[in-house]
C-alpha positions in Angstrom: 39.0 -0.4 47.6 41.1 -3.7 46.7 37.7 -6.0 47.6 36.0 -3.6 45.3 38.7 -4.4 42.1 39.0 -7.8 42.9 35.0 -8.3 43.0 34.7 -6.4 39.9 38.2 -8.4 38.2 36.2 -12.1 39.4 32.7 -10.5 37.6 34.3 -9.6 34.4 36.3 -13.0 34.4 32.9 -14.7 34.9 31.2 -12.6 32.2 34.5 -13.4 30.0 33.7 -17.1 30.9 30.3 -17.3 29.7 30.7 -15.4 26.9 32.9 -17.6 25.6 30.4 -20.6 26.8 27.7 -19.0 24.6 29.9 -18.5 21.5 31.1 -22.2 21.9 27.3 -23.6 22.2 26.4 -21.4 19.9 28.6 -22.5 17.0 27.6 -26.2 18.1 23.5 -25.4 17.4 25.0 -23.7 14.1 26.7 -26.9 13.0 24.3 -29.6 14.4 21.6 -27.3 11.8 23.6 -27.2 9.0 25.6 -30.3 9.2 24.9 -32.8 12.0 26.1 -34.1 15.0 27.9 -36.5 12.7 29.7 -34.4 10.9 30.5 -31.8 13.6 34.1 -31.6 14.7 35.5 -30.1 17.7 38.0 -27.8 15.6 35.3 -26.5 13.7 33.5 -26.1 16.8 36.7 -24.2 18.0 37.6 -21.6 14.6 33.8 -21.1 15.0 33.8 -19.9 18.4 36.8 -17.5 17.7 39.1 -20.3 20.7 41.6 -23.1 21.1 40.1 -26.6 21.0 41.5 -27.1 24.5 38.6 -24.5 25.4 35.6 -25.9 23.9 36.8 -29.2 25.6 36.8 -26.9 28.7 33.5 -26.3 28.7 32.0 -29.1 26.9 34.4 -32.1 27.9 32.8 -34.9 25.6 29.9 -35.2 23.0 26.8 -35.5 25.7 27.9 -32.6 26.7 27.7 -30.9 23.5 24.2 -32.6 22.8 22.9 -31.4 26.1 23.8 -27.7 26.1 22.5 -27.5 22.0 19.6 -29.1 22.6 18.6 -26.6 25.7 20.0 -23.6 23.4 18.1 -24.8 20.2 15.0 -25.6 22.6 15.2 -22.2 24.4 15.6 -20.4 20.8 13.0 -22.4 19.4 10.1 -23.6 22.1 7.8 -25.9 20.6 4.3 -25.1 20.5 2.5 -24.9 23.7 -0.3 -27.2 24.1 -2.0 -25.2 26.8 -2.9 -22.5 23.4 -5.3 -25.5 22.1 -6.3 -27.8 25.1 -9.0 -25.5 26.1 -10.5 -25.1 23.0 -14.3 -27.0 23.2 -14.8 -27.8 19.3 -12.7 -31.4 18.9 -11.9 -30.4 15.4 -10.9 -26.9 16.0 -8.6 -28.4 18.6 -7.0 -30.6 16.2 -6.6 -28.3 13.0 -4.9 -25.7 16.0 -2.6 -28.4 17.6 -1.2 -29.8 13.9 -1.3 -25.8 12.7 1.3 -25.0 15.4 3.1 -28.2 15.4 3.8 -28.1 11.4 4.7 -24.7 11.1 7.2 -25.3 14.2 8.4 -28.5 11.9 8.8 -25.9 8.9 10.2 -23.6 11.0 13.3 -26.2 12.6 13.2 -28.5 10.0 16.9 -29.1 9.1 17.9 -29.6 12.6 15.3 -31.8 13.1 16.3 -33.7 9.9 20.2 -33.9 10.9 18.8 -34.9 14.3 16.8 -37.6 13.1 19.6 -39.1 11.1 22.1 -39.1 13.3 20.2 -39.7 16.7 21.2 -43.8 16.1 24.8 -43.0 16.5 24.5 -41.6 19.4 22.8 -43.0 23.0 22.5 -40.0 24.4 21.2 -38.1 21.6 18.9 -40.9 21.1 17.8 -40.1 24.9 17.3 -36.1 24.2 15.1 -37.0 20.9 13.4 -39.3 23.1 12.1 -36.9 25.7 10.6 -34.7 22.1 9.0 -37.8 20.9 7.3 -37.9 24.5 6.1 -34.7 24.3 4.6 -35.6 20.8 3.3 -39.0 21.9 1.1 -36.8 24.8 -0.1 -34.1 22.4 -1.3 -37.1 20.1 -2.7 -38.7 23.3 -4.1 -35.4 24.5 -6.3 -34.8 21.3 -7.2 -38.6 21.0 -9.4 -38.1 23.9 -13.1 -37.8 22.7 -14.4 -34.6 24.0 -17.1 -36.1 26.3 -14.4 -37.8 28.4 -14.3 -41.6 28.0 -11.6 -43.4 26.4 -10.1 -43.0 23.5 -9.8 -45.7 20.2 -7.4 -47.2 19.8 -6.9 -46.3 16.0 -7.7 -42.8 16.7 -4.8 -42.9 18.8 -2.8 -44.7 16.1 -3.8 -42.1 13.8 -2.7 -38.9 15.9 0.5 -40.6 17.0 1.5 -40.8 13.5 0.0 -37.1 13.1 2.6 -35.6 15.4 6.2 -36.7 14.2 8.0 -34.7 12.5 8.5 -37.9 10.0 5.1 -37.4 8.7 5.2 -33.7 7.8 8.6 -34.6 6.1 7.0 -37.2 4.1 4.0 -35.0 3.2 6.7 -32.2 2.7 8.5 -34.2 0.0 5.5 -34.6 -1.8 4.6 -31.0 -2.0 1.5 -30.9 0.3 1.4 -27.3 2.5 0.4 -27.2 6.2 -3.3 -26.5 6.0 -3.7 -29.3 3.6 -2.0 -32.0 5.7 -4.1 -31.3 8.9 -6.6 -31.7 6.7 -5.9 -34.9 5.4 -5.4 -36.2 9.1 -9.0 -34.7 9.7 -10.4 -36.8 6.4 -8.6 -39.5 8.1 -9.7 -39.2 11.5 -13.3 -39.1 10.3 -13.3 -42.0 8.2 -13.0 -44.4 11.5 
């Protein structure tokens, strides 16, 4: 009976535990979208998360630790597009209008912590290094749908062009300007055909 309280006393303890985990990465993904890494503090972090300061340094001991377990919360809450819906597809251009579909509205959809992200990433090595391993998986979408459809190699400026496509940068910029979703992949289209 005693093994039975004391198994049940360590389970609760280790439910209490990551409750209180989740509630502290939680209020850092909350913060990092709203204000930044820049201009999150750790007693915000704390009043947040309902705990002392002491715990959030408990389970996130230093910054790279906060980075890591908000960008695997953000990234778990918000998957980007998965390229495996379009790579099948046989048209070239349906292909493309479905990659940059999902891909903007996913830019729409996680836009300011993508912006803070972006700003504040040069401050930060390994921040820098987490934004990194996104623009990878950008770089091989753009690479993926650079490939002419007949196999081969792909141009060089085609490549250019689709690199560009992908970041988040250039659906800010078309963003600002007031241009929606369906007409920017169209506009890369016009520009993809024009080489």
């Amino acid at each position: 009976m005693k093994a039975q309280k004391r198994s049940y006393r360590m389970r609760a303890r280790r439910d209490q535990l990551e409750d209180t985990r989740t509630r502290i990465v939680d209020a850092v993904v909350s913060l990092h979208e709203e204000c930044g890494p820049r201009h999150t503090t750790v007693s915000e972090i704390a009043r947040r998360a309902g705990v002392e300061r002491l715990t959030v340094y408990r389970h996130l001991p230093d910054e790279a630790a906060q980075f890591q377990a908000c960008s695997h919360r953000f990234l778990e809450k918000n998957p980007p597009p998965d390229p495996a819906t379009w790579t099948g597809l046989p048209d070239p251009e349906q292909r493309l209008l479905t990659a940059l579909g999902a891909l903007y509205t996913y830019f729409g959809r996680t836009r300011r912590m993508l912006a803070n992200i972006h700003r504040d990433a040069p401050d930060y090595p390994v921040l820098r290094e987490i934004l990194a391993g996104f623009e990878a998986y950008l770089g091989g979408i753009a690479d993926d749908l650079a490939r002419p459809a007949r196999g081969g190699r792909a141009s060089r400026r085609r490549t250019a062009v689709l690199r560009h496509a992908v970041r988040f940068e250039t659906w800010r910029s078309f963003e600002a300007d007031g241009v929606d979703d369906a007409t920017k992949a169209g506009l890369i289209r016009s520009w993809l055909q024009s080489l």
